[in-house]
Backbone as JSON, one array per atom type, in Angstrom:
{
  "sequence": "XXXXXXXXXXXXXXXXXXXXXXXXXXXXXXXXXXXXXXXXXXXXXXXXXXXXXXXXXXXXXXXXXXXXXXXXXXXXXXXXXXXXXXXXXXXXXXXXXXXXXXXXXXXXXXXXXXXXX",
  "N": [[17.74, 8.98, -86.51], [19.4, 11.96, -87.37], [22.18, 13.75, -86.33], [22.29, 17.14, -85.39], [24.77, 19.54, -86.24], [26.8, 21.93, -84.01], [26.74, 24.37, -85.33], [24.33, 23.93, -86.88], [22.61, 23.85, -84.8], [22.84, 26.18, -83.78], [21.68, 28.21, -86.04], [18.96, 26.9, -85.55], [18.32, 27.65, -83.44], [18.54, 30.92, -83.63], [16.42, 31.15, -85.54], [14.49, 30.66, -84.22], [14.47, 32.07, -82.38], [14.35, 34.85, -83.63], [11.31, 34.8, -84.75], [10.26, 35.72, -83.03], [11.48, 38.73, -82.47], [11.34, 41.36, -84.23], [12.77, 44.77, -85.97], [12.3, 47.89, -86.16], [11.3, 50.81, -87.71], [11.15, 52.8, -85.92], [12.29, 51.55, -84.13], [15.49, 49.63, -84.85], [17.0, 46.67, -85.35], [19.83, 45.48, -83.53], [21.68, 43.35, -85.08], [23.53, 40.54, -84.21], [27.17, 38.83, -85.61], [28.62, 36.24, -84.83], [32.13, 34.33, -85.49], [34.66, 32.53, -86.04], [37.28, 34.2, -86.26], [36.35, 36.64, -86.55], [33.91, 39.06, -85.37], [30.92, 40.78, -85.91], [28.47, 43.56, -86.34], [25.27, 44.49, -86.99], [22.79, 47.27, -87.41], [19.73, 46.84, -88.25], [16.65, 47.43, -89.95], [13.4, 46.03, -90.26], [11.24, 46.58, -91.76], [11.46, 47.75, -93.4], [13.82, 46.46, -95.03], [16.1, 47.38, -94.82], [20.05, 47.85, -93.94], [20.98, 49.57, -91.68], [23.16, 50.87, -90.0], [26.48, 49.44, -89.84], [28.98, 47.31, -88.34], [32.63, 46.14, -88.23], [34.67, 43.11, -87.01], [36.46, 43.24, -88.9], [37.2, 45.87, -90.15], [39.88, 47.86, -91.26], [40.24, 50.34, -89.86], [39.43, 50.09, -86.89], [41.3, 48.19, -86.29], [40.52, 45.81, -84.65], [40.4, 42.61, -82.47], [38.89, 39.2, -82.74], [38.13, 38.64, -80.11], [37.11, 39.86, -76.29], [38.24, 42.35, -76.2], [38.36, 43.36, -78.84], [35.55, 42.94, -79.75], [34.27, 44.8, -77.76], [35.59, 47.17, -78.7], [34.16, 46.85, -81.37], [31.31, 47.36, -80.51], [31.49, 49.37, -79.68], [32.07, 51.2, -81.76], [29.94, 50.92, -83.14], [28.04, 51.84, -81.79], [28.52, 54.48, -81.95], [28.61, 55.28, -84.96], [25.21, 54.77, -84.98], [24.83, 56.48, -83.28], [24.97, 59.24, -85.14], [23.65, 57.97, -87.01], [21.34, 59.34, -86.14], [20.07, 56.84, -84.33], [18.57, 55.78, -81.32], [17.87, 54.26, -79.58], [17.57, 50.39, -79.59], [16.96, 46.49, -80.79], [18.07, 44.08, -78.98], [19.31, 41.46, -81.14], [21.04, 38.62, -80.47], [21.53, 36.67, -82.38], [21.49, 33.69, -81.69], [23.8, 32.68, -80.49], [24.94, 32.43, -77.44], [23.99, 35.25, -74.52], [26.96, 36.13, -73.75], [30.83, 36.44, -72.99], [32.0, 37.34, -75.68], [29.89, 38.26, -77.0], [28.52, 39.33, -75.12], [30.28, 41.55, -74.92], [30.42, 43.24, -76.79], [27.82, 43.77, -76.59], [27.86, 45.33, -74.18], [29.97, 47.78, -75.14], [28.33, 49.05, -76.56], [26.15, 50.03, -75.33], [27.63, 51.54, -73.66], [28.67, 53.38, -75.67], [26.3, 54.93, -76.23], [23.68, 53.41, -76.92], [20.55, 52.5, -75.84], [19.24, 49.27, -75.08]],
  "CA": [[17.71, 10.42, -86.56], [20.71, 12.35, -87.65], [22.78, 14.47, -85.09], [22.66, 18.03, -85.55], [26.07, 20.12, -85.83], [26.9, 23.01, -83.27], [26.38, 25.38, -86.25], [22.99, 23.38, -87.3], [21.82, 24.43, -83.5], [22.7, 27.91, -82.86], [20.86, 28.67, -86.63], [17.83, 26.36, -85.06], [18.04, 28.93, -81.81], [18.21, 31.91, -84.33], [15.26, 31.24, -85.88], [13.2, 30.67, -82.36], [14.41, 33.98, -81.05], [13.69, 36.06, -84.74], [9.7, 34.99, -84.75], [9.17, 37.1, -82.25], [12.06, 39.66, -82.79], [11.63, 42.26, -85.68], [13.01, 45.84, -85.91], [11.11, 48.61, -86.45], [11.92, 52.22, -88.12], [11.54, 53.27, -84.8], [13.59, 50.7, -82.5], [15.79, 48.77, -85.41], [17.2, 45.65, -84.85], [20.55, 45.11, -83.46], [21.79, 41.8, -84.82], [25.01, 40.34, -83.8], [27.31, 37.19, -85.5], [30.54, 35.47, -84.39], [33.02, 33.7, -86.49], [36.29, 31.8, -84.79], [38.0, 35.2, -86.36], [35.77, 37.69, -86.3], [32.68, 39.3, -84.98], [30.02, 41.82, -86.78], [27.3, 44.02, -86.18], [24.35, 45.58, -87.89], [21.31, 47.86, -87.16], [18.76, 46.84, -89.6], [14.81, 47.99, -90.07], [13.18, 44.91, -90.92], [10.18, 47.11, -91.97], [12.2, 48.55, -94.61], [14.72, 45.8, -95.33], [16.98, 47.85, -94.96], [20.98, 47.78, -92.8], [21.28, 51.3, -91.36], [24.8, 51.21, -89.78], [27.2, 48.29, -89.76], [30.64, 47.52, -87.7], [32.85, 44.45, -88.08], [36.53, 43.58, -86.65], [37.78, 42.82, -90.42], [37.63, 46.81, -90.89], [41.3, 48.22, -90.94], [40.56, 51.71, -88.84], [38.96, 49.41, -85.79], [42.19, 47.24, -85.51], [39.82, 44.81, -83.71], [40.36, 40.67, -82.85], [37.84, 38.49, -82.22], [38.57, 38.89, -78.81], [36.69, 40.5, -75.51], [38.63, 43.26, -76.34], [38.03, 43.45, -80.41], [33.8, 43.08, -79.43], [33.9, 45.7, -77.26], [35.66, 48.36, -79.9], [33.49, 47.04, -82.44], [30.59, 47.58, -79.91], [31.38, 51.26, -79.31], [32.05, 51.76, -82.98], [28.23, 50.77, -83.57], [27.15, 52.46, -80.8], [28.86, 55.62, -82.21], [27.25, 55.22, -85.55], [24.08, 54.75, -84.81], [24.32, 57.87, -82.83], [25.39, 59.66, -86.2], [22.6, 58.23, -87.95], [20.13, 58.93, -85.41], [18.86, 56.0, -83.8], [19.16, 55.82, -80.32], [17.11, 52.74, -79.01], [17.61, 49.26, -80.61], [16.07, 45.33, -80.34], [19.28, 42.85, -79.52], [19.62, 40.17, -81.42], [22.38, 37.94, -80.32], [21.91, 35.28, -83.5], [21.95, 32.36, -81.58], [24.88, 32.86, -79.67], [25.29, 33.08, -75.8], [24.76, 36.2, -74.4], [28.43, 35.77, -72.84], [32.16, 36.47, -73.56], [32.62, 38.56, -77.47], [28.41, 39.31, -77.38], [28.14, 40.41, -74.34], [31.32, 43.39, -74.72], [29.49, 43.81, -77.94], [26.27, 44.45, -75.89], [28.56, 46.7, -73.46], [30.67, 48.68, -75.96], [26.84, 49.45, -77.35], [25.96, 50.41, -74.74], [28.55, 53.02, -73.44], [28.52, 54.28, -76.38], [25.18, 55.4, -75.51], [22.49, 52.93, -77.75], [19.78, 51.83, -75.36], [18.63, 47.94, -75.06]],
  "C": [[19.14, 10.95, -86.61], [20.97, 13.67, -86.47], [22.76, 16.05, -85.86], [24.31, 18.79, -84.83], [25.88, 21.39, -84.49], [25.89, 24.51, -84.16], [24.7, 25.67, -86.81], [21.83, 24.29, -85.74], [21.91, 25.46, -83.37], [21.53, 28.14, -84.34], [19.74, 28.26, -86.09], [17.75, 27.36, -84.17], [18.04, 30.33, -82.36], [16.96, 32.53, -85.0], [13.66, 31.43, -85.01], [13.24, 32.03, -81.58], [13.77, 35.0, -82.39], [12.15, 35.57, -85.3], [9.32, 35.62, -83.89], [10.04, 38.4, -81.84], [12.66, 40.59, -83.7], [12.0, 43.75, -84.96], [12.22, 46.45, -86.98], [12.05, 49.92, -87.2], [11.94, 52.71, -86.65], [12.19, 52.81, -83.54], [13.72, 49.55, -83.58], [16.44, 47.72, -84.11], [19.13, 45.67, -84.34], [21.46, 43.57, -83.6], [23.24, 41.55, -84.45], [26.03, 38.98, -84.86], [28.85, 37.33, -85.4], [30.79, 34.54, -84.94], [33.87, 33.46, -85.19], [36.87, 33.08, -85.17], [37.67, 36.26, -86.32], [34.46, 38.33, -86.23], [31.93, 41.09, -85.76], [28.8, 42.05, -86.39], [26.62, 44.43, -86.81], [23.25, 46.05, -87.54], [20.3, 48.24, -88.4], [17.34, 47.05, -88.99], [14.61, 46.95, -91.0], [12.1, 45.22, -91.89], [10.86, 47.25, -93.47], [13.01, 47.26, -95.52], [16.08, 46.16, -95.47], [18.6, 47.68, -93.77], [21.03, 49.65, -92.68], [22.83, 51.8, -90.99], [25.49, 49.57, -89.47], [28.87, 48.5, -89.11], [31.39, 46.18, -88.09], [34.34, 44.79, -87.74], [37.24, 43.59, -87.98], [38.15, 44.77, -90.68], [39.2, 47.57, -90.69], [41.4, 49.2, -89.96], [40.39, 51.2, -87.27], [40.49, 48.56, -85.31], [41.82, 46.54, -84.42], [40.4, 43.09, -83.72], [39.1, 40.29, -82.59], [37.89, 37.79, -80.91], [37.14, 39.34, -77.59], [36.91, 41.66, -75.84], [38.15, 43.84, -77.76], [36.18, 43.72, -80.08], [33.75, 44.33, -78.71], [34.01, 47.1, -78.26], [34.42, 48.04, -80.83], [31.7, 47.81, -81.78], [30.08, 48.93, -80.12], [30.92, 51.49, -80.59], [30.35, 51.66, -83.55], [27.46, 51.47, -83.05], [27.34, 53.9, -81.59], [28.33, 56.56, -84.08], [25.98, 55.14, -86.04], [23.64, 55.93, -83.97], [24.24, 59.29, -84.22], [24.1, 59.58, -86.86], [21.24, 58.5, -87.16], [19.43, 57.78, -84.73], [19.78, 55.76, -82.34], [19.1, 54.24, -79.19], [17.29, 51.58, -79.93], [16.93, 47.98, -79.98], [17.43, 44.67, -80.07], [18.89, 41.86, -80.08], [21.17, 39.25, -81.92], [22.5, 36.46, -81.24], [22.22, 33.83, -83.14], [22.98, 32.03, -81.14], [24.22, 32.85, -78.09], [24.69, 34.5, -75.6], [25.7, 36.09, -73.34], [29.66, 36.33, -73.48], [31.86, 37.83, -74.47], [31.16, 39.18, -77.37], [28.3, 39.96, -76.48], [29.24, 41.47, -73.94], [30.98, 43.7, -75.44], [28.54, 44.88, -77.2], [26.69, 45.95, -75.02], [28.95, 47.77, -73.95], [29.25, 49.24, -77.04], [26.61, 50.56, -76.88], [26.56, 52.03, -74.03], [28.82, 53.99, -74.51], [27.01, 55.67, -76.66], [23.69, 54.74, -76.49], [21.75, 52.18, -76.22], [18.93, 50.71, -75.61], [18.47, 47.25, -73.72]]
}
């Protein structure tokens, strides 16, 4: 039997958490993913197929790292568009990650921004 990679496992743990976590038009999805350089968010309606608001550290106005610090801005910044577009409530999905470290100031900087999960 062949060894699965790190990478091979978190997608395997991605897939086990999104059969029983869809977003709705009325409580989209918050998904999350982390890179060694940088971390990204999006609030998608799975109903729809649609992304509704998106954050990531690569954008220039965020001057984010892929840091504690960088997750948390990008956090807010999601939180702060998703207030913009209306949606107030969301589903997390932490992609197979931890929730620890970069997801969970993500989850925080969501949070204070004022998205409820």
């Amino acid at each position: 039997m062949a060894t699965k990679s790190r990478s091979d496992m978190r997608v395997h743990r991605h897939e086990r958490i999104r059969k029983t976590l869809t977003g709705t038009a009325a409580r989209p999805r918050l998904a999350v993913y982390k890179s060694q350089k940088h971390i990204n968010a999006q609030i998608i309606d799975d109903t729809a197929g649609h992304t509704l608001v998106a954050a990531s550290s690569m954008e220039k106005d965020l001057k984010a790292k892929a840091n504690a610090e960088g997750a948390k801005a990008v956090g807010k910044a999601i939180g702060e568009r998703a207030k913009k577009a209306g949606v107030t409530s969301v589903v997390f999905d932490r992609g197979g990650f931890r929730y620890h470290g970069c997801v969970a100031k993500l989850a925080e900087g969501a949070r204070e921004a004022g998205l409820e999960f």
